[in-house]
N, C-alpha and C positions, 0 to 999 in steps of 0.2 A: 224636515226629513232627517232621518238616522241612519249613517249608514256603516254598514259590519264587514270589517275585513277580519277574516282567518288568515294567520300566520302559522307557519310551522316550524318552530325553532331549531336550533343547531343543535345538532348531540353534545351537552357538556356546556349550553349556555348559561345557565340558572334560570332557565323559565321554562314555562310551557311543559312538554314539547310541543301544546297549541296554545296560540296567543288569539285571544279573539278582541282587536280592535272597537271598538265600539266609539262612533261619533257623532257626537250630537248637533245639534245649531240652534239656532236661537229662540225657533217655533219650540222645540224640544222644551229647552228650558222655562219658556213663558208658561206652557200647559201644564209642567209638572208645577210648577210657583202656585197652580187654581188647582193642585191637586189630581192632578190627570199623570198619572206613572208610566213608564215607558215599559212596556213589557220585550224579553225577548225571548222568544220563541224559538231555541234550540233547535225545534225538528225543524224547520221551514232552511236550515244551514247541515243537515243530515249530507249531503254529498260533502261538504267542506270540513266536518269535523269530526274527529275520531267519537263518535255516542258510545262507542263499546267500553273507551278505557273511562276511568274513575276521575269522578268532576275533580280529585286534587291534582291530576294530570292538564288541566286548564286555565293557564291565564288569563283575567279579563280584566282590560283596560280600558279606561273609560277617560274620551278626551273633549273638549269641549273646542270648536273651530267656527267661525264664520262667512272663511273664505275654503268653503270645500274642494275649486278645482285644483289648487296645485297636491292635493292629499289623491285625488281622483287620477292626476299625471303618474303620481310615483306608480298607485297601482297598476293602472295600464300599463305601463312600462315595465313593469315587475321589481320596481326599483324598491327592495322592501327596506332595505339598509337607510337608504334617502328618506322614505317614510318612517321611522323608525328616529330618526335624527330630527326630522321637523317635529313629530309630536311633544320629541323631549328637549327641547329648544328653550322651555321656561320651567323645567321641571326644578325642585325644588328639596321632594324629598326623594327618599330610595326606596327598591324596595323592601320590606322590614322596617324601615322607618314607625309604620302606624302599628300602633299597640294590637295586640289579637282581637280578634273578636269575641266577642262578650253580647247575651243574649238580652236583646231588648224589653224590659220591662215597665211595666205601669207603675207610675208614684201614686 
């Protein structure tokens, strides 16, 4: 199972000003390894996310967890800071770290 937190960032943070969460587990990642892609479906998140402003207005993070409930606690809680802090607990790079993107081509 995948599951998709909407964030909505501080004025002035360097991101967003929607972060869209996205976490995977382990079914996730076995099924995409045989080729099976995780699709996400924007409009099915239409109450949660600004659709009118411009996709460069959207953060999307993508984390990989095994133990989903304490990720499920912050939310409930509304503890977005705490969530926020556990995801990036092993991070490594920043953002800007990874080179642009550059369009995928056949050799």
């Amino acid at each position: 199972m995948a599951y998709i937190i909407p964030i909505r960032a501080k004025s002035g943070s360097g991101r967003g000003p929607t972060i869209l969460v996205v976490i995977l587990d382990r079914d996730n990642l076995d099924r995409m390894r045989e080729g099976d892609p995780f699709d996400l479906r924007t409009i099915a998140y239409g109450d949660h996310l600004p659709l009118d402003r411009p996709i460069r207005d959207l953060d999307i993070v993508i984390a990989y967890e095994e133990d989903v409930e304490p990720l499920l606690k912050f939310k409930e809680t509304g503890d977005l800071a705490g969530l926020w802090r556990h995801l990036e607990r092993g991070r490594r790079h920043r953002t800007g770290d990874v080179q642009p993107p550059t369009p995928l081509r056949r050799s």
